[in-house]
ROFITOR-707098 format. One record per residue: residue in one letter; x, y, z of N, C-alpha, C, CB in turn; chain. Coordinates in Angstrom, 3 decimals, always signed. Glycine has a CB too. Layout:
NODE r     n.px     n.py     n.pz    ca.px    ca.py    ca.pz     c.px     c.py     c.pz    cb.px    cb.py    cb.pz c
NODE A        X        Y        Z        X        Y        Z        X        Y        Z        X        Y        Z A
...
***
This chain:
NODE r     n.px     n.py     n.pz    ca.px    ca.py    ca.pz     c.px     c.py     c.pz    cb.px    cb.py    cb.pz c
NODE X  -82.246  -21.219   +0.734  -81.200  -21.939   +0.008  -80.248  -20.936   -0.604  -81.801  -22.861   -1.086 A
NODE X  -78.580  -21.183   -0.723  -78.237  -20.505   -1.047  -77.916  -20.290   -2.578  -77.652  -20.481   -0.319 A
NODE X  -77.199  -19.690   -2.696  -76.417  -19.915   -4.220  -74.755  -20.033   -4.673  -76.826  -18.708   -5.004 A
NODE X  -74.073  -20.201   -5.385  -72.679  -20.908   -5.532  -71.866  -19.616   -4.709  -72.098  -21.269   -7.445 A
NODE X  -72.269  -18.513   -5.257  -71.758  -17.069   -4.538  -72.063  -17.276   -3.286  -72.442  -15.637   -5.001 A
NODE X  -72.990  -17.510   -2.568  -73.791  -17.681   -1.513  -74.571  -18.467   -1.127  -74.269  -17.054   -1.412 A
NODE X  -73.297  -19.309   -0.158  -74.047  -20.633   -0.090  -75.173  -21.067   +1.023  -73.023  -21.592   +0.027 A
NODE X  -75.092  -20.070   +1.559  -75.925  -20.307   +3.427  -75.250  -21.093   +4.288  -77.500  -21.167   +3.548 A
NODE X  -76.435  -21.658   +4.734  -75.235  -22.318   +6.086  -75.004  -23.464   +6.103  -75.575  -22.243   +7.556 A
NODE X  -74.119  -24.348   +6.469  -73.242  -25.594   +6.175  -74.143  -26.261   +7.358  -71.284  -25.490   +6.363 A
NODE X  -74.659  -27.500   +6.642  -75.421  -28.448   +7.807  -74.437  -29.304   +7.784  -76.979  -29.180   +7.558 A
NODE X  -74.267  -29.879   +9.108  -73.250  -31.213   +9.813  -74.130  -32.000   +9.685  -72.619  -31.259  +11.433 A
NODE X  -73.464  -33.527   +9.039  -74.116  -34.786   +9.566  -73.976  -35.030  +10.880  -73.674  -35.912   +8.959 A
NODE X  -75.067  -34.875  +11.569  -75.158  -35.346  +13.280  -74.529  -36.966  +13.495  -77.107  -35.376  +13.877 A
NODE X  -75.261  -37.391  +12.701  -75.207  -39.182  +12.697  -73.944  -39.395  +12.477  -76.089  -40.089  +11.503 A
NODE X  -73.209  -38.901  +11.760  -71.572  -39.329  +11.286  -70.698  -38.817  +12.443  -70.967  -38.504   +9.685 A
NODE X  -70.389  -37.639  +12.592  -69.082  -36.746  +13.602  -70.368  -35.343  +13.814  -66.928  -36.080  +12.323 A
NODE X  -69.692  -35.343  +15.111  -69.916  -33.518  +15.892  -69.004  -32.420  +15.177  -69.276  -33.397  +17.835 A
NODE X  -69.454  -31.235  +15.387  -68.550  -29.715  +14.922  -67.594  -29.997  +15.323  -68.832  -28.229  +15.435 A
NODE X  -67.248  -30.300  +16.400  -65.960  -30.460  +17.537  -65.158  -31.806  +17.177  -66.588  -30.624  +19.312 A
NODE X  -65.465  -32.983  +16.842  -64.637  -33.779  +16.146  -64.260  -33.464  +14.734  -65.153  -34.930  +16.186 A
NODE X  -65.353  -32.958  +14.352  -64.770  -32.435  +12.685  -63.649  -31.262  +12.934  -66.262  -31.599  +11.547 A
NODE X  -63.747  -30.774  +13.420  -62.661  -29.620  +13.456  -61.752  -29.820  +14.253  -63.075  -28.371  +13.782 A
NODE X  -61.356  -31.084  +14.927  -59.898  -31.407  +15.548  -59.438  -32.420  +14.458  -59.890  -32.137  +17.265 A
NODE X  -60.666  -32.863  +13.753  -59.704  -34.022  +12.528  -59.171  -32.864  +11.605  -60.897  -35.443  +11.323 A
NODE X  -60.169  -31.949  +11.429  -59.436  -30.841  +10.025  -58.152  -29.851  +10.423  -60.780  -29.527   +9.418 A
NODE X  -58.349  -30.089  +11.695  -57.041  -28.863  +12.702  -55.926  -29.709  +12.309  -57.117  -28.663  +14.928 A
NODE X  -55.830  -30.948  +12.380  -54.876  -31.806  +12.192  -54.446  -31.902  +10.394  -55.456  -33.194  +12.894 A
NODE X  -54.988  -32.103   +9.599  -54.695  -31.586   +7.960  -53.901  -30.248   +7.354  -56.053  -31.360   +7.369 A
NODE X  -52.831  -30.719   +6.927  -52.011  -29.352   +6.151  -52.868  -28.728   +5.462  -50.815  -29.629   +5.104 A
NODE X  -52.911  -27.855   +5.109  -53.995  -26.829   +4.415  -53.058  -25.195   +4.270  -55.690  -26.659   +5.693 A
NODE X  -53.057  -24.305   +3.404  -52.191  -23.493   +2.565  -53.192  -22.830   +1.734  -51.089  -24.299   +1.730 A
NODE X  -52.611  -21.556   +1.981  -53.722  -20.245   +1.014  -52.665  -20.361   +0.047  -54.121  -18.215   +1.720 A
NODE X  -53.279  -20.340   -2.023  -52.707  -20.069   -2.615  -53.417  -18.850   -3.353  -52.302  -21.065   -3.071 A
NODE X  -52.520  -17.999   -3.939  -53.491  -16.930   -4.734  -52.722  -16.629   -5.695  -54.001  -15.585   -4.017 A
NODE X  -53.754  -16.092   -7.082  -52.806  -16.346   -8.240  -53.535  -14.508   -8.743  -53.188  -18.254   -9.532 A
NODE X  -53.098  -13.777   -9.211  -53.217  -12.534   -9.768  -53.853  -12.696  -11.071  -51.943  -11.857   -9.852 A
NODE X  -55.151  -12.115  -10.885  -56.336  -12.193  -12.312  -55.976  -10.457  -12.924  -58.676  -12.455  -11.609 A
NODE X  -55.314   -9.929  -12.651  -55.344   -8.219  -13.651  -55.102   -7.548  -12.171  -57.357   -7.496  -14.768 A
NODE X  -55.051   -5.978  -12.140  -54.515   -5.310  -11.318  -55.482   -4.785   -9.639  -54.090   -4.228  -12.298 A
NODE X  -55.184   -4.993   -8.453  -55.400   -4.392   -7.456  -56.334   -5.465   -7.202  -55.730   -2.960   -7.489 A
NODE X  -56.853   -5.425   -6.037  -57.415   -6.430   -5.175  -58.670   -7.493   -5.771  -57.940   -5.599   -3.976 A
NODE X  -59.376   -6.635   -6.546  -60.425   -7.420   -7.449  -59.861   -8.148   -8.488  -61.419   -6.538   -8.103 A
NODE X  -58.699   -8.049   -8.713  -57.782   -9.084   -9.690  -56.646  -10.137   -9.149  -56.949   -8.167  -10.659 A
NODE X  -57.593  -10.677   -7.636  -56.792  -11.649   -7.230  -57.710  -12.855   -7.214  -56.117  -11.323   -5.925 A
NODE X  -57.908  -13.911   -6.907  -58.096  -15.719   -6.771  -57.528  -16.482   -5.479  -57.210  -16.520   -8.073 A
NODE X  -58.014  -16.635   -4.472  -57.079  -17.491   -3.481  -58.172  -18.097   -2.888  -56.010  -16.696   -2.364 A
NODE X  -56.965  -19.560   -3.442  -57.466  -21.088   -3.319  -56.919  -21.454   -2.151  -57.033  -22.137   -4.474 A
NODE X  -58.107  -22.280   -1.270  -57.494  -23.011   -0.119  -57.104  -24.237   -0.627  -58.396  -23.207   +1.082 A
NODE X  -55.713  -24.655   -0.388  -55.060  -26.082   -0.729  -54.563  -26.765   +0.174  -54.072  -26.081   -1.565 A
NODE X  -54.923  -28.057   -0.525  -54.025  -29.335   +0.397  -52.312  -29.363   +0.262  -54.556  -31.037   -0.268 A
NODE X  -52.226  -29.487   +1.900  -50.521  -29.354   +1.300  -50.239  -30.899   +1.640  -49.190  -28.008   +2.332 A
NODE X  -50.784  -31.544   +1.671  -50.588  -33.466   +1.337  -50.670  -33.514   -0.435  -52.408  -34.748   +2.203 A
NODE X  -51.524  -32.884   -1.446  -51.391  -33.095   -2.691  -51.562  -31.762   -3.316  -52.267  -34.108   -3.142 A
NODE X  -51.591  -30.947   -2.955  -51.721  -29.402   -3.624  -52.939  -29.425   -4.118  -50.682  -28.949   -4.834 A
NODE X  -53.828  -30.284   -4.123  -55.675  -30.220   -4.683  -55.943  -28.990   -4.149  -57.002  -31.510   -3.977 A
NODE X  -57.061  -28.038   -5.110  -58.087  -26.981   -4.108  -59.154  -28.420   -3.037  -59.592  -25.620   -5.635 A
NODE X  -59.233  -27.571   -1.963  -59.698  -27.697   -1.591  -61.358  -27.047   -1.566  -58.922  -27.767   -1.096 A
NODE X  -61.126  -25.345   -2.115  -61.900  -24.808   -2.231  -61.503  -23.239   -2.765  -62.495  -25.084   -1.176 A
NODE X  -62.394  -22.718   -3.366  -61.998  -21.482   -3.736  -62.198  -20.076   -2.848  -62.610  -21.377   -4.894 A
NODE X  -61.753  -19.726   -1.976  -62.148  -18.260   -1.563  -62.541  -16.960   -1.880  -61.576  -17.963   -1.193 A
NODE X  -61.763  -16.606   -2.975  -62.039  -15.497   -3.570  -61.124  -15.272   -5.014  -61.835  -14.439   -2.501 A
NODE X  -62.849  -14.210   -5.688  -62.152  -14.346   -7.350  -62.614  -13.345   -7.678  -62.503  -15.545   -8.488 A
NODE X  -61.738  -12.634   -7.824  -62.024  -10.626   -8.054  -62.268   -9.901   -7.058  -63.316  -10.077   -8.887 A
NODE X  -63.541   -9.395   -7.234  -64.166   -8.758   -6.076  -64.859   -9.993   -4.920  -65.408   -7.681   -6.751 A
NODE X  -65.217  -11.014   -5.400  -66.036  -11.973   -5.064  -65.868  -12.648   -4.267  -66.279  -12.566   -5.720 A
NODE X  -65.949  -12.828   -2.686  -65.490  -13.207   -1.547  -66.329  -14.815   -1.482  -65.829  -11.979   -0.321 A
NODE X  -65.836  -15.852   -1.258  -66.474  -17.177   -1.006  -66.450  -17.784   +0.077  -66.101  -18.007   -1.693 A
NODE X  -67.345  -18.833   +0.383  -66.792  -19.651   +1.527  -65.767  -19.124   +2.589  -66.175  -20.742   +0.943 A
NODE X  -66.330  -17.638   +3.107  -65.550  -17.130   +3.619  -65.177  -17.421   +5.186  -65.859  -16.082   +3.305 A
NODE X  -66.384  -18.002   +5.750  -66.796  -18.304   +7.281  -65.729  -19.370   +7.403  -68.536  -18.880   +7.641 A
NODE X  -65.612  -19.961   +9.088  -64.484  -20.908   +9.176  -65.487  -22.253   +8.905  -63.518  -20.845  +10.809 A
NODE X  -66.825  -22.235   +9.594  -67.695  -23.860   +9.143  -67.668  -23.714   +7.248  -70.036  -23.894   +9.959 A
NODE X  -67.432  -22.925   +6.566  -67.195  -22.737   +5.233  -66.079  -23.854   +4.830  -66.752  -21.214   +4.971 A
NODE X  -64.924  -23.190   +5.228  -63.556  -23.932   +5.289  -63.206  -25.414   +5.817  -62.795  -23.145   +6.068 A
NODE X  -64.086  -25.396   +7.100  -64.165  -26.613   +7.788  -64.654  -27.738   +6.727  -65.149  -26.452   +9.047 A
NODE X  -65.656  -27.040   +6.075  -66.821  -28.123   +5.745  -65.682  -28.623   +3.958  -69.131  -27.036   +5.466 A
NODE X  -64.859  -27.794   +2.965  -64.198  -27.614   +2.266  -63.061  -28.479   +2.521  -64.111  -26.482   +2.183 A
NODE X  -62.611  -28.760   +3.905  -61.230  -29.093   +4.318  -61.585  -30.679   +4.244  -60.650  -28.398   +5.937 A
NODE X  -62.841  -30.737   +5.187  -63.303  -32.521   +5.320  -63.423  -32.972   +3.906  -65.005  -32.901   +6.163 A
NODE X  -64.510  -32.314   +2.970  -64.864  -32.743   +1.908  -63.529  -33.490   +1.034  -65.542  -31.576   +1.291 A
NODE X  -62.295  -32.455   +0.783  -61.531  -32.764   +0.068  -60.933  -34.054   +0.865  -60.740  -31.639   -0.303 A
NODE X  -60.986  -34.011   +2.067  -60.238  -34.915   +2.967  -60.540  -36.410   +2.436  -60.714  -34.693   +4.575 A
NODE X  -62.343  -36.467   +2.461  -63.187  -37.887   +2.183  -62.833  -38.223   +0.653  -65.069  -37.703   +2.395 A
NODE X  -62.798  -36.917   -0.399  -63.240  -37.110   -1.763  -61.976  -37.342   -2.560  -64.078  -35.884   -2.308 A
NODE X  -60.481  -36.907   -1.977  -59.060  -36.896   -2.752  -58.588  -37.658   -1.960  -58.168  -35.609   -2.987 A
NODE X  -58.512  -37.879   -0.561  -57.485  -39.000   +0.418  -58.744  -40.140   +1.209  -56.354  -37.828   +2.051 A
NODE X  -59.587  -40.361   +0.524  -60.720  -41.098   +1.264  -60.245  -41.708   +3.245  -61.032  -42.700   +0.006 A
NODE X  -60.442  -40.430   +3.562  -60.198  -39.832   +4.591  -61.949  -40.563   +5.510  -59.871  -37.916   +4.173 A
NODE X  -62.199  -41.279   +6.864  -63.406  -41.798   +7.194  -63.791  -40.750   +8.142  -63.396  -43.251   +7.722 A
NODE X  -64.595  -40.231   +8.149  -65.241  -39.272   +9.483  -66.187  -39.743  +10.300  -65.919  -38.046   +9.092 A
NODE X  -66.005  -41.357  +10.441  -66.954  -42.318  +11.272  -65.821  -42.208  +12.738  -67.232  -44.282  +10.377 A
NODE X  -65.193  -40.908  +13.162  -64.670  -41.124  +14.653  -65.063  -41.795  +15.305  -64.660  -40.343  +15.402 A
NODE X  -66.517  -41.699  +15.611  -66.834  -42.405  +16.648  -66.663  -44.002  +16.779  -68.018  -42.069  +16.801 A
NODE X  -66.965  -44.224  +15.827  -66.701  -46.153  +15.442  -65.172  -46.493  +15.370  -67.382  -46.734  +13.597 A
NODE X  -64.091  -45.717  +15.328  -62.787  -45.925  +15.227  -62.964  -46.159  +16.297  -61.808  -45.114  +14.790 A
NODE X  -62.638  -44.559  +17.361  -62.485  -44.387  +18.590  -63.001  -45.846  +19.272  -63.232  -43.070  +18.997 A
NODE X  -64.178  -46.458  +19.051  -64.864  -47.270  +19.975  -64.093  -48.869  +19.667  -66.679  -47.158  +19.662 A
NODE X  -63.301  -48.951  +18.145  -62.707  -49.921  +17.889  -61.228  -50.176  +17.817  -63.171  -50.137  +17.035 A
NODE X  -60.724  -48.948  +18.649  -59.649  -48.975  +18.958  -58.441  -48.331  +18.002  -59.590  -50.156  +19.228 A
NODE X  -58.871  -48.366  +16.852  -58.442  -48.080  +15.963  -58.384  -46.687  +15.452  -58.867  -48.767  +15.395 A
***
């Protein structure tokens, strides 16, 4: 198990969407690195991945020295979340797809 620094590895709901549908719905979402300057030289930076539909973090990347959620299933998994939890966004593809909708 990991910890907030280090989270391990991002499990997919099988039952809901595949890697491969999740990441053509999140390919499709505006998304924008912001970074804001904490004190001087590289360990005194912050950059937030944001929604560019509402400027929400999506997630934090890095804060000082402190590298986060750095992997892309990191980001992926960051991009959906905000997707379901700020634009109640459905990741039931498969049941759309099958209903036409």
């Amino acid at each position: 198990m990991g910890s907030a620094r280090d989270p391990g590895a991002v499990a997919w709901p099988d039952k809901m969407i595949t890697q491969a549908e999740a990441f053509a719905k999140a390919a499709k979402w505006p998304v924008y690195v912001d970074w804001e300057s904490l004190g001087t030289g590289v360990n005194g930076i912050e950059v937030t991945l944001r929604c560019g539909k509402c400027t929400g973090s999506c997630g934090q990347l890095r804060r000082g020295g402190a590298v986060y959620n750095g992997s892309l299933d990191e980001m992926l998994s960051m991009v959906l979340r905000h997707m379901v939890q700020a634009h109640d966004v459905a990741l039931n593809t498969r049941e759309a797809s099958a209903s036409g909708t």
